[in-house]
C-alpha positions as CSV (number, residue, x, y, z in Angstrom):
1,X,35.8,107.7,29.6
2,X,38.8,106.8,26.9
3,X,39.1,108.1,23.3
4,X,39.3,105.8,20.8
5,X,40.4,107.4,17.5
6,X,39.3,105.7,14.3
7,X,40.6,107.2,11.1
8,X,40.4,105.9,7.5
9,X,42.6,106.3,4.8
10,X,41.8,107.3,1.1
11,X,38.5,106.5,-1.0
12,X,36.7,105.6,2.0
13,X,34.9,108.6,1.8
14,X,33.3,107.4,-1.1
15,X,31.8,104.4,0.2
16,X,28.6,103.0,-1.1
17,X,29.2,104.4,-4.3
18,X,32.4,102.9,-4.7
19,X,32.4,99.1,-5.8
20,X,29.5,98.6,-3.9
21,X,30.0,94.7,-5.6
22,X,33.1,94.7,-3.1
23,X,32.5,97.3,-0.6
24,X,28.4,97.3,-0.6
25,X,26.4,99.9,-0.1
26,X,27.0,101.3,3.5
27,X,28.7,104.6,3.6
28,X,31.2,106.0,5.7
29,X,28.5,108.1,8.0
30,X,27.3,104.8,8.4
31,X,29.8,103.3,9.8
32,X,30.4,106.0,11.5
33,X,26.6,106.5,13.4
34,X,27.5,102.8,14.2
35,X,30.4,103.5,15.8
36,X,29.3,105.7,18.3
37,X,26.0,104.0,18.9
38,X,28.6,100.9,19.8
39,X,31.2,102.7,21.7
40,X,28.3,104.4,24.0
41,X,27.4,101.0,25.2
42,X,31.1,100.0,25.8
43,X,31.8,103.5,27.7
44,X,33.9,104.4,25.1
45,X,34.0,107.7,23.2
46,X,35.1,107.8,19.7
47,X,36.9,110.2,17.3
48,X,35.8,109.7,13.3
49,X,38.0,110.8,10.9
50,X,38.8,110.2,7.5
51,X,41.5,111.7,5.1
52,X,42.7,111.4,1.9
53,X,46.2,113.0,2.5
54,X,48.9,110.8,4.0
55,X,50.1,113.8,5.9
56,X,46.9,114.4,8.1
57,X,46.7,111.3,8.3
58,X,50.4,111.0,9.9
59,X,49.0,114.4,12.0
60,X,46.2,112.6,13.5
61,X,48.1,109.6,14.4
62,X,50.6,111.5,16.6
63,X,47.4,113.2,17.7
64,X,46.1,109.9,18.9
65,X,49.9,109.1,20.8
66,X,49.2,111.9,22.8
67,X,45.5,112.1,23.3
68,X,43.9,108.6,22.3
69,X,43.3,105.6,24.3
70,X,43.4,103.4,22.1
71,X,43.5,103.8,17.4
72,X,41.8,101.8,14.9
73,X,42.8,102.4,11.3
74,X,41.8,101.6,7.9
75,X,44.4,103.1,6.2
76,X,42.8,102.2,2.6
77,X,45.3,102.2,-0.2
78,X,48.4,103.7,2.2
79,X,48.1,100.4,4.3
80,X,50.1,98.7,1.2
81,X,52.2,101.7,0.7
82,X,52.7,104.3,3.0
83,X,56.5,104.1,5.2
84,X,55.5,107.4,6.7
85,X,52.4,105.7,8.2
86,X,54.5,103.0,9.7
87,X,56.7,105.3,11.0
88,X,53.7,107.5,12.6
89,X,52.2,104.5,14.4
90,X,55.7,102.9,15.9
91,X,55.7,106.4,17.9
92,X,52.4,105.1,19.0
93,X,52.4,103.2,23.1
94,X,48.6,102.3,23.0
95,X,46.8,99.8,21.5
96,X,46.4,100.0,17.9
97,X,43.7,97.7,15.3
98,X,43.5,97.6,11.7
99,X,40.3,97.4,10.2
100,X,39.3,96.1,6.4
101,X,36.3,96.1,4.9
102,X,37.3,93.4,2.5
103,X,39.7,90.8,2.8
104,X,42.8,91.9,1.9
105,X,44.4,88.4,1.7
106,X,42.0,87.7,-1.1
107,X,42.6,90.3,-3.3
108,X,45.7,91.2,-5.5
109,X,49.0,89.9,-4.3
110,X,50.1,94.4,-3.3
111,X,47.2,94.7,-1.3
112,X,48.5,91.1,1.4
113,X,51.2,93.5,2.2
114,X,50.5,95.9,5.5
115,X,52.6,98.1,6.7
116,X,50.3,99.1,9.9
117,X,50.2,95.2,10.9
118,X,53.5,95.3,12.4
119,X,52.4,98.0,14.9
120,X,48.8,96.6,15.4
121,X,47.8,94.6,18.4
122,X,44.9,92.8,16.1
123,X,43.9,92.5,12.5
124,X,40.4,92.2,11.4
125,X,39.4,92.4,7.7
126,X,36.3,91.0,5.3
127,X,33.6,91.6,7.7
128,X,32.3,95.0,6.3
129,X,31.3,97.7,8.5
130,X,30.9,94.9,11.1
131,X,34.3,94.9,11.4
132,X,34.7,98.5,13.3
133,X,32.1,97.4,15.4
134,X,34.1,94.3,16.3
135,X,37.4,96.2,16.6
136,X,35.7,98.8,19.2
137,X,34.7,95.7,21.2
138,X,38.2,94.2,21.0
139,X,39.8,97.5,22.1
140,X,37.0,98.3,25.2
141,X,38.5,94.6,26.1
142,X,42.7,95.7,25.3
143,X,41.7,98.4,27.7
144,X,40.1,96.8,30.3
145,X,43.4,94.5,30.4
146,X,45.9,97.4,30.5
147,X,44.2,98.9,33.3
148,X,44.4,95.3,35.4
149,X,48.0,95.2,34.6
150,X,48.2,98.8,35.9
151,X,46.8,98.0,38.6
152,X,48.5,94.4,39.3
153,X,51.9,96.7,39.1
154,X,50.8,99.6,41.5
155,X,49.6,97.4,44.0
156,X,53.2,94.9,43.9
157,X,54.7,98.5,43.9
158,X,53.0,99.7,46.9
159,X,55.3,100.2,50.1
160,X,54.8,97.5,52.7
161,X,51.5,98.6,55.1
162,X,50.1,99.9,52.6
163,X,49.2,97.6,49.9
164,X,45.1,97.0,49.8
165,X,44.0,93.9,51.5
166,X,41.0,91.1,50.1
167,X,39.2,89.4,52.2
């Protein structure tokens, strides 16, 4: 079964008490129940974490390079910010989402910069909560696709004889 780490950035701990008018009323444990009710489902396991300290944060990352499937991030306020982070993730050979509760291209003009989009495979933002549902989903797929291309190149690789036949 693959690992899937999720880990979230600053503040996000304080969900549903924290501009609930932007962020609503769902917690992080929420979220977090949600996601591994979801990942279940998609034969997934997941790995919850959240941080308020750029340096765990950069920990758990290289954590994920060597023990993770696939990451999703919502690196909160260090998404705009944080060189370390980007750093962190370019070490990073598996798939890799970011995840916004809001919609970061609607807010103030420092928030539209990311410096974990240039290492993610996908970007989804504004949807809430929902949105780490539909980021698991997206990565159970970015897995499933890997492992065909694996496959595709093992079997091309495979000496002459020996390669599987279909009938």
């Amino acid at each position: 079964m693959s690992i899937i780490f999720i880990l979230n950035g600053p503040n996000l701990n304080m969900l549903g008490t924290r501009q609930p008018s932007l962020y609503g009323y769902e917690t992080l444990a929420d979220i977090e129940k949600d996601c591994h009710r979801h990942a279940a489902v998609l034969d997934l396991m997941v790995d919850f974490r959240q941080s308020n300290y750029e340096g765990e944060l950069v920990s758990w990352i290289q954590e994920a390079s060597r023990k993770a499937s696939g990451l999703i991030i919502n690196a909160g306020a260090y998404t705009h910010t944080s060189v370390a982070l980007l750093d962190a993730l370019l070490l990073n050979k598996q798939p890799i989402l970011e995840v916004h509760l809001s919609n970061i291209y609607a807010r103030e003009a420092f928030r539209q910069h990311s410096y974990v989009t240039p290492t993610a495979s996908g970007l989804i933002a504004g949807l809430g909560g929902y949105g780490y549902r539909l980021a698991l989903t997206a990565m159970g797929e970015l897995l499933k696709k890997t492992m065909i291309l694996r496959e595709e190149q093992a079997h091309h690789r495979a000496p002459a004889g020996r390669a599987e036949r279909s009938e």
